[in-house]
GUDRENGU-500733 format. One record per residue: y, x, z of N, C-alpha, C, O, CB in turn; residue in three letters. Coordinates in steps of 0.05 Angstrom, whole numbers, plus 5000, padded with zeros to 4 digits. Glycine has a CB too. Layout:
N
YXZYXZYXZYXZYXZala...
! end
This chain:
113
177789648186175389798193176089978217178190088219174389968170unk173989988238173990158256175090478251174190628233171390148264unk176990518268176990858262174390998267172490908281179091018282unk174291358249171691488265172691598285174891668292169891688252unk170091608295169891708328170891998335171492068358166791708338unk171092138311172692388320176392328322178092488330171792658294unk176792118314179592118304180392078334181892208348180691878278unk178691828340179091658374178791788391179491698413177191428383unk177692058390176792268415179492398410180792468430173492488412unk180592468381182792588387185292568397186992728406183092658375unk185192258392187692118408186892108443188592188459188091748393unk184292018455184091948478183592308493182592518485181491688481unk184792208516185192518538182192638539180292498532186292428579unk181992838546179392908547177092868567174692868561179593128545unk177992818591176492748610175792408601173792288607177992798641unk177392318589176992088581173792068556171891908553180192028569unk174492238549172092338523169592318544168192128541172492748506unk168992478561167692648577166592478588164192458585168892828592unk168392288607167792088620165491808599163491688606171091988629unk166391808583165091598559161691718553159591598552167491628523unk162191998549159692128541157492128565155092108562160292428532unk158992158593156592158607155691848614153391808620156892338632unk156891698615156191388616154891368593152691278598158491178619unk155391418562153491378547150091428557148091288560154391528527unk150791698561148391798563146491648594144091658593148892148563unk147591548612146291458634145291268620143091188628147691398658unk146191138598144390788599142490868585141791048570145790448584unk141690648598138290618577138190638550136890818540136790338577unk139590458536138090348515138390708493136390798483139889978501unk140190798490139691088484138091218491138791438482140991228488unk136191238502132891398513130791238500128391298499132091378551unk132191018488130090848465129990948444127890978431130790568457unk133191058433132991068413134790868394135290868370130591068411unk135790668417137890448402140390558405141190738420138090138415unk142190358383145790418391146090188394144589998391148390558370unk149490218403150190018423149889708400149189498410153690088438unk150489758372150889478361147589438357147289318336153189458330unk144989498371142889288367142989188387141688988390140289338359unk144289268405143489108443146288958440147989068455143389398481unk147388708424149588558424147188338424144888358415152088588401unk148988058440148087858452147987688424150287698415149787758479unk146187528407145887408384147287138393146386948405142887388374unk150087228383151786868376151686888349151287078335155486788387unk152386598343152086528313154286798294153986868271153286138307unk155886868307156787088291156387328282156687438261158087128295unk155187418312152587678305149887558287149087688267150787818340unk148987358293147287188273148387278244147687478232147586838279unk150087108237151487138210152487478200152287558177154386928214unk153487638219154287928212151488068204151788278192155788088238unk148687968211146088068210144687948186142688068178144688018236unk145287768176144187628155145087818132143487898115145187328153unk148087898133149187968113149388318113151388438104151687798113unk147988408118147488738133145988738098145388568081144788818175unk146089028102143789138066141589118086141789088110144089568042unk139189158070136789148072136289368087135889298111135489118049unk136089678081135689868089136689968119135690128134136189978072unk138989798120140489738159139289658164137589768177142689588173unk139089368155137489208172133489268179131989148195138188928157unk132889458164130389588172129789768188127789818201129289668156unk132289898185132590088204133790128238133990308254133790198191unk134389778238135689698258132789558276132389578300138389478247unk130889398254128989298259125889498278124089448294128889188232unk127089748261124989948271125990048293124090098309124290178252unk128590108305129690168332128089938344125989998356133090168337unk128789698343128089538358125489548370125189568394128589348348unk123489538355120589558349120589698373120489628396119289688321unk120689938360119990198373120490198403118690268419121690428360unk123790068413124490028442122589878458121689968479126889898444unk121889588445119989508465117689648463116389648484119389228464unk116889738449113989858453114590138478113190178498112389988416unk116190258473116390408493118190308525117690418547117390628480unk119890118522119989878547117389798566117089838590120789578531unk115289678546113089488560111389798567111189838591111189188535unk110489978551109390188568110790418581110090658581107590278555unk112690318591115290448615115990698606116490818626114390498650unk116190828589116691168582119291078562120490868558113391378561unk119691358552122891398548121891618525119891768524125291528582unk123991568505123591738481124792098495126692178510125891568450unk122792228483123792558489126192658499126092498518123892698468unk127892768503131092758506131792798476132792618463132593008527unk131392938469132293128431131292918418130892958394130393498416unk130592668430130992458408131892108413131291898404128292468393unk133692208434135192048444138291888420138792008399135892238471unk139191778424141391728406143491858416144291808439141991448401unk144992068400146092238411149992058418151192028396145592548389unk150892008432153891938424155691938405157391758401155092028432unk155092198391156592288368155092118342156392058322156492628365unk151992058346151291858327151591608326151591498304149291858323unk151791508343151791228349154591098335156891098345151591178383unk153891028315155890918294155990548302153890428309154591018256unk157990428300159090118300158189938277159489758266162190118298unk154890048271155089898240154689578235153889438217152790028222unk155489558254155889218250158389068249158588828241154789078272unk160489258258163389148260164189118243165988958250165189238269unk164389158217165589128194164588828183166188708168164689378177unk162688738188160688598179161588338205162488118200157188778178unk161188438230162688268245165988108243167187898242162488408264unk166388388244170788288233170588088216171787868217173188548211unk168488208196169388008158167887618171168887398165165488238112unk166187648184166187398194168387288219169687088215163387388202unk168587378236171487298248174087248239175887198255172087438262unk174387278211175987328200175887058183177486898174175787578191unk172987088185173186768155172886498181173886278177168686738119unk171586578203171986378223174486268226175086028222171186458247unk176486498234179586358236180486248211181786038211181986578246unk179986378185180986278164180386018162182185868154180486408144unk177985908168176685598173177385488191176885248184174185548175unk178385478216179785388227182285368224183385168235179385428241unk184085578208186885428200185885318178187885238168189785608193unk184385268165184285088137183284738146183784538133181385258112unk181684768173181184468184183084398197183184168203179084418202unk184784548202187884528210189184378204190584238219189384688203unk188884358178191884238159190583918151191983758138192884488120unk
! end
């Protein structure tokens, strides 16, 4: 499992921190209201890591989404104070991703043999 993000800020230099936070904040998709794991490109493994998400992620992932294009197609930008803040923007798909990369290689050494 991913480390948390305070642990990783404490190991990386601080301008390094600094540097991360204001690039967060320049992109878009945070003025939607998304984090970074709904704007990943759908290969069959993000496919498969999304199938297998709980229900209540995956609704809540569904309602970011929603919500972005609707405010995309009529060009405005969510408030600032309700932007996705850096410190929120959690990886909640990696776990769910790994456990399928994981059974991918395991199936390929098993067609292996």
């Amino acid at each position: 499992m991913a480390a948390p993000r305070k642990v990783v800020q404490a190991v990386r230099p601080a301008w390094r921190v600094a540097l991360s936070k204001w690039a967060y904040n320049m992109s878009y998709f945070n003025q939607l209201g998304l984090m970074r794991d709904d704007c990943l490109n759908e290969t069959p493994q993000v496919s498969e890591a999304l199938r297998r998400l709980p229900r209540n992620v995956m609704d809540e992932r569904q309602f970011r989404i929603t919500r972005a294009l609707n405010l995309s197609a009529k060009k405005i930008t969510l408030p600032k104070e309700q932007w996705t803040k850096y410190e929120d923007d959690v990886h909640y798909l990696q776990p769910y991703l790994e456990e399928v990369e994981r059974e991918s290689k395991e199936k390929a050494e098993w067609n292996k043999q």
